[in-house]
C-alpha angles and dihedrals in degrees: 000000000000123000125251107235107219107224128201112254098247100049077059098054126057114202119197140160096225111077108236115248119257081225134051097187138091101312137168093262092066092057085049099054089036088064092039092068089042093042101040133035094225119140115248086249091057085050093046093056086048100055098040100259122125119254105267093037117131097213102105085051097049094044090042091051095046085059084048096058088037087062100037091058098046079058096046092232126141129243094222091060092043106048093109086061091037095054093039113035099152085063088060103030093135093057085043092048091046089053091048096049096053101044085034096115089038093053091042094052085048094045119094114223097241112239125191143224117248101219115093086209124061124187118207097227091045117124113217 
């Protein structure tokens, strides 16, 4: 029989100012933020305020990197031969642009419309 470890309660509770996305799959935000660090030339961290995460959040990376492999596997390329592109995407921003461009409609029909949740607090063993 394993022991139940008693938590305090903050450790429990996260409290953040950006709601959480309903989905935590592929969504339109993550094309957004993706163009933003093709389009703009803008830091991550500059990105990250912008879009509500803290400062040393990995959000925009990890948005940013699941368009990367979207777009990666429409064009049957592998990751392996591609992490250059992959680590540093605002050196090839135009190969990456020029992908987007042309797999664009695909990625928006397969893309869900985030939606958020509307509590400020959210608890970790909550059900929703």
């Amino acid at each position: 029989m394993k022991q139940q470890i008693n938590r305090p309660p903050d450790i429990l509770e996260k409290k953040s100012t950006k709601p959480l996305l309903k989905t935590k799959g592929f969504s339109t935000l993550h094309l957004e933020i993706f163009e933003q660090i093709l389009l703009t030339h803008q830091t991550n961290r500059v990105l990250n305020l912008k879009y509500g995460y803290s400062l040393i959040s990995h959000q925009v990376v990890d948005h940013s990197r699941k368009v990367m492999h979207k777009l990666l596997s429409l064009e049957n390329l592998k990751k392996s031969d591609h992490s250059e592109q992959i680590i540093y995407p605002r050196r090839h921003r135009f190969w990456w642009k020029k992908l987007l461009d042309k797999h664009k409609k695909i990625l928006i029909n397969k893309a869900v419309t985030p939606t958020f949740y509307e509590q400020k607090t959210v608890y970790h063993n909550s059900l929703y």
